[in-house]
C-alpha positions, -999 to +999 in steps of 0.1 A: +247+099+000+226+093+032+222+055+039+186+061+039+182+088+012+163+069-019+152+095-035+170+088-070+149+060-073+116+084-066+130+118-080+153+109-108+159+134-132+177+108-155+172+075-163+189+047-185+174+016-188+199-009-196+191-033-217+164-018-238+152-030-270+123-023-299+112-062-298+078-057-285+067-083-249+105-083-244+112-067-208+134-040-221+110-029-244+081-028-217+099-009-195+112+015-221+072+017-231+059+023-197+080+051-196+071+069-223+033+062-222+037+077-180+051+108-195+081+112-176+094+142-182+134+134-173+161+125-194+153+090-207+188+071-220+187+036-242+215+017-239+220-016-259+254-025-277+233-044-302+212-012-316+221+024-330+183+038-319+151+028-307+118+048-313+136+069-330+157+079-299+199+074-297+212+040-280+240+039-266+268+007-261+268+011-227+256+030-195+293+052-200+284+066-234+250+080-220+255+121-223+252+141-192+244+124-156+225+093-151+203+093-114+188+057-122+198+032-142+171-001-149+191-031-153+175-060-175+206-081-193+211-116-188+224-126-152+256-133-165+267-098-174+250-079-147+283-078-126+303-058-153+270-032-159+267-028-124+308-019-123+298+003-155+269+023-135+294+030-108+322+041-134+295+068-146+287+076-111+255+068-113+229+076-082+204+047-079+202+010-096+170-012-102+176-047-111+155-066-129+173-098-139+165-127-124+196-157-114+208-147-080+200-157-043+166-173-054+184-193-073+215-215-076+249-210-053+264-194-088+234-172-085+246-165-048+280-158-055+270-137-084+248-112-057+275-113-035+298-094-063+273-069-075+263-059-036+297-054-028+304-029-061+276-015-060+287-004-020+323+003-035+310+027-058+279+039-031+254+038-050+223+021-038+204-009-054+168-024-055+169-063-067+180-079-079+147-102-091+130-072-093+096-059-109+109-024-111+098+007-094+070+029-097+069+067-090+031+079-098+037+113-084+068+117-108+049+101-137+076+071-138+065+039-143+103+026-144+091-016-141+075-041-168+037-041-150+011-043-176-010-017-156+005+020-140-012+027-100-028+053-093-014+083-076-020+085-038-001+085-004+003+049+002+034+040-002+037+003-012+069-022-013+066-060-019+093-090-022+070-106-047+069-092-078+035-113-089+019-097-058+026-060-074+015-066-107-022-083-090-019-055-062-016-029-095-047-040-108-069-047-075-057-010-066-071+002-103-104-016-098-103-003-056-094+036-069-067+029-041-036+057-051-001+052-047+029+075-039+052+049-045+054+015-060+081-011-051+093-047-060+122-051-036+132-085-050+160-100-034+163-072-011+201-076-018+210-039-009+180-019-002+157-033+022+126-031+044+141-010+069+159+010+049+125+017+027+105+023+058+129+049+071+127+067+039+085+066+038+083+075+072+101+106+061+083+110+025+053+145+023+035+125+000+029+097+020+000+093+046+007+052+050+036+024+045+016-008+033+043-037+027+040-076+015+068-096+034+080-128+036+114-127+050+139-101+062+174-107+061+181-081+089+157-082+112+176-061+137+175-033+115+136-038+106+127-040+142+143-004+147+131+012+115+097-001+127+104+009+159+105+043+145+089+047+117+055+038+134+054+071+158+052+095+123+032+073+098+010+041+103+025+009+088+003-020+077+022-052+065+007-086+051+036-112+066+033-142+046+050-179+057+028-181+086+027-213+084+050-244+078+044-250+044+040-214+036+076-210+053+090-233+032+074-221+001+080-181+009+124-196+014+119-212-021+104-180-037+133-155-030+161-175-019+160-165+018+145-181+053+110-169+059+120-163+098+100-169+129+067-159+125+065-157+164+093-137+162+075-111+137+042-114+152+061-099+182+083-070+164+048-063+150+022-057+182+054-042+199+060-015+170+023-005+164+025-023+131-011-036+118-006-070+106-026-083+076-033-115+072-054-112+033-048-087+004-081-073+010-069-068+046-039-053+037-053-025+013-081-021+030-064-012+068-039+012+046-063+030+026-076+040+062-051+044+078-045+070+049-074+086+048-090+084+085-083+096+117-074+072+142-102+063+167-093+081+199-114+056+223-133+023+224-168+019+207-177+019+172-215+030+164-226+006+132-259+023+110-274-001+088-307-002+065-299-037+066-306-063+100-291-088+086-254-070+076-255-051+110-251-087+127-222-096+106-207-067+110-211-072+152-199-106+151-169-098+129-159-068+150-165-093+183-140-110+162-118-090+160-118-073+195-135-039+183-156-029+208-193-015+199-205+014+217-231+015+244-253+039+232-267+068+260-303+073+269-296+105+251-284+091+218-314+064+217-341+086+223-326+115+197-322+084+166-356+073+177-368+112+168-357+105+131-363+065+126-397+049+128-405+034+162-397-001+148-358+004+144-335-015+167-331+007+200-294-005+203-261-005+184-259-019+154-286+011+146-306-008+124-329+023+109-347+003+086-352-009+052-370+020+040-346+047+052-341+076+028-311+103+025-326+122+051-333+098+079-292+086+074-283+122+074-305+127+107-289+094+123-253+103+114-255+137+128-271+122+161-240+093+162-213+121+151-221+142+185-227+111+205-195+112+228-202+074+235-191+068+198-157+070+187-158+054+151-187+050+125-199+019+102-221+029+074-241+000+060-265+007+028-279-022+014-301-013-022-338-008-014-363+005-035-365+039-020-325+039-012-308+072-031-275+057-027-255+088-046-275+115-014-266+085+015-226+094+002-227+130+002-243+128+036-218+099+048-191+129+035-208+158+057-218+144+087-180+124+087-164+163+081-188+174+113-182+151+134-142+147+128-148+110+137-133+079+117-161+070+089-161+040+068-188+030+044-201+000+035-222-008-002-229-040+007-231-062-024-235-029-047-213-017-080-220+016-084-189+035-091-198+069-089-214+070-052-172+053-045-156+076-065-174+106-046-166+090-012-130+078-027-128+115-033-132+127+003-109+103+017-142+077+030-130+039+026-162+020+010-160-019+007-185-043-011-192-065+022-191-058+058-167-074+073-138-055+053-152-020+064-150-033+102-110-047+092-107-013+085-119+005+116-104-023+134-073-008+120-079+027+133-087+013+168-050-007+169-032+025+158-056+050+181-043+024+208-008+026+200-007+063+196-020+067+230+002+041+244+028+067+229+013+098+242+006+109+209-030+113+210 
């Protein structure tokens, strides 16, 4: 098996979750459900000395007495006995591991002794592991849901791996809420065998995904991620929310999963030298990836901001001052062809405040006038909620003048809930965010990869 080939834990045709029992809340019974309710369509194995079936379905004594091949086994027995299921998994010659048991590195010296052993079978039989302290692993694209999260991700082409498994489960669920898609969900836990680098390597290579999105807070092999970066980042755009920044958040991340958070100098630099967007919120994080995703990177300086709004065009130019995003100049040209479609009051500069009664058609008229602008290399859409504002006709225009102009769009519904004007724009690939300053993190992000690719001669 290829050091970097993980596909049994995204492909598996078989699975046996080890461990698995019909007490409902326990983890081997949330897992087993998860399943099930994802409709995975492989060959799903129980294995539990303790019970003859559950759900109606054979259990087996152990991992050996599973009929037929086993691709992934899920591991959740006590710590304790991990070491002889893992030396089981390898007897069956098993593909792929996922442990969920907690009582390793994050824990005592017993605990670290005790990953040690099951690293080193685990090589001795080559199979590869995630964990152990894991969440589990998610496969939206396969319908496998092989972890205990309350809540299955949506399907998409960010691919998504975090060392916290508290930060998937709320990720899950802001991602839900965000109609952000998934093609692959992973708690790395300990990161005892499989790591960062080696789950970058594999994404970078992945169809079905468009983006790597990561939560970090330590690498044990930093070497190794600093290559896999290195390389990773000329096929796919990588966004990663680095946590420890500080002192006390060091100390804390160290505490957390039983490893040193690192110099954040250190990855600060790995990360502007590898074209990697660093994160610094959760909000930042998903909403950089989902354009990276979705968008095309901005292929030149100045971003063209259209608001109905004065006041959220200013925050959106101090926040992209900020952030070192660069606002276009607009041409003679461009001014005097929006001031065809916009009453003679509007602002005459960039942001492009059209006013607060602008309908459908004078945004449609504006974006197709900033979409051939050569000046403009990215687009901020602001639409605040006016009386005569058709919010529902502002998307579908957004869409079509974005398609046109083959420029990076993103929208902002500044302060508004109204799900199906995002789910259309959702739906063509268009990032949307509540307030302003999130829809400029996420240009900003197509500026820093736009600049790398170029640095690159890529684009």
């Amino acid at each position: 098996m290829n050091h970097h080939d993980l596909d049994p834990f995204f492909k598996p045709k078989s699975v046996a979750v080890i461990g698995s029992t019909p007490t409902p809340g326990k983890i081997g019974n949330i897992i087993i459900e998860n399943i099930l309710s994802d409709g995975y369509t492989g060959k799903l194995h129980f294995v539990n000395p303790n019970y003859k079936e559950i759900l109606g379905m054979p259990c087996y004594p152990t991992v050996l007495d599973c009929p037929g091949p086993v691709d992934l086994a899920v591991v959740v027995v006590p710590a304790n006995l991990v070491p002889e299921v893992i030396d089981q998994i390898g007897e069956k010659g098993a593909r792929a591991a996922v442990v969920i048991s907690a009582g390793f590195s994050e824990g005592t010296e017993e605990g670290k002794a005790r990953e040690t052993q099951i690293v080193k079978s685990a090589n001795r039989y080559g199979f590869r592991m995630i964990g152990p302290n894991s969440l589990g692993v998610i496969a939206p694209h396969r319908d496998l849901n092989a972890s205990f999260a309350r809540t299955s991700p949506l399907k998409g082409s960010i691919a998504f791996f975090s060392q916290s498994g508290a930060f998937c489960t709320a990720a899950i669920e802001y991602s839900v809420r965000e109609l952000l898609g998934f093609s692959a969900f992973i708690s790395s836990g300990n990161k005892a065998d499989v790591d960062d680098a080696d789950m970058i390597t594999y994404f970078a290579n992945d169809p079905k995904t468009k983006c790597i999105a990561a939560y970090m807070e330590s690498t044990r092999k930093g070497r190794e991620l600093f290559k896999a970066l290195s390389k990773a980042s000329l096929k796919k755009p990588i966004v990663i929310l680095k946590a420890g920044r500080s002192a006390r958040g060091a100390k804390a991340a160290s505490s957390h999963t039983g490893a040193l958070a690192g110099s954040d100098a250190a990855f600060e630099a790995a990360f502007r030298q590898t074209g990697v967007y660093r994160a610094r919120t959760m909000s930042e994080l998903f909403d950089a990836a989902e354009a990276l995703a979705n968008q095309p990177p901005l292929r030149g300086e100045g971003v063209a901001i259209v608001t109905n709004a004065g006041g959220m065009g200013v925050i959106a130019t101090d926040y992209a001052n900020d952030l070192g995003l660069e606002l276009a100049t607009l041409s003679k040209e461009t001014l005097d062809e929006i001031g065809k479609a916009c009453p003679p009051t509007w602002s005459w500069g960039n942001p492009i405040d059209i006013i607060g009664d602008a309908d459908p058609a004078r945004y449609a008229n504006v974006l197709k006038v900033v979409g051939n602008a050569p000046e403009v290399n990215g687009i901020l859409v602001i639409a605040a909620r006016q009386a005569v504002t058709n919010l529902f006709q502002i998307a579908k225009w957004i869409s079509i003048t974005a398609k046109l102009s083959g420029k990076p769009t993103v929208a902002c519904f500044a302060g508004i809930d109204d799900p199906e004007s995002e789910a259309f724009l959702d739906s063509k690939g268009i990032p949307v965010t509540p307030v302003p300053e999130r829809a400029v993190t996420a240009l900003h992000a197509l500026s820093v990869r736009g600049k790398f690719l170029k640095k690159k001669g890529l684009l």
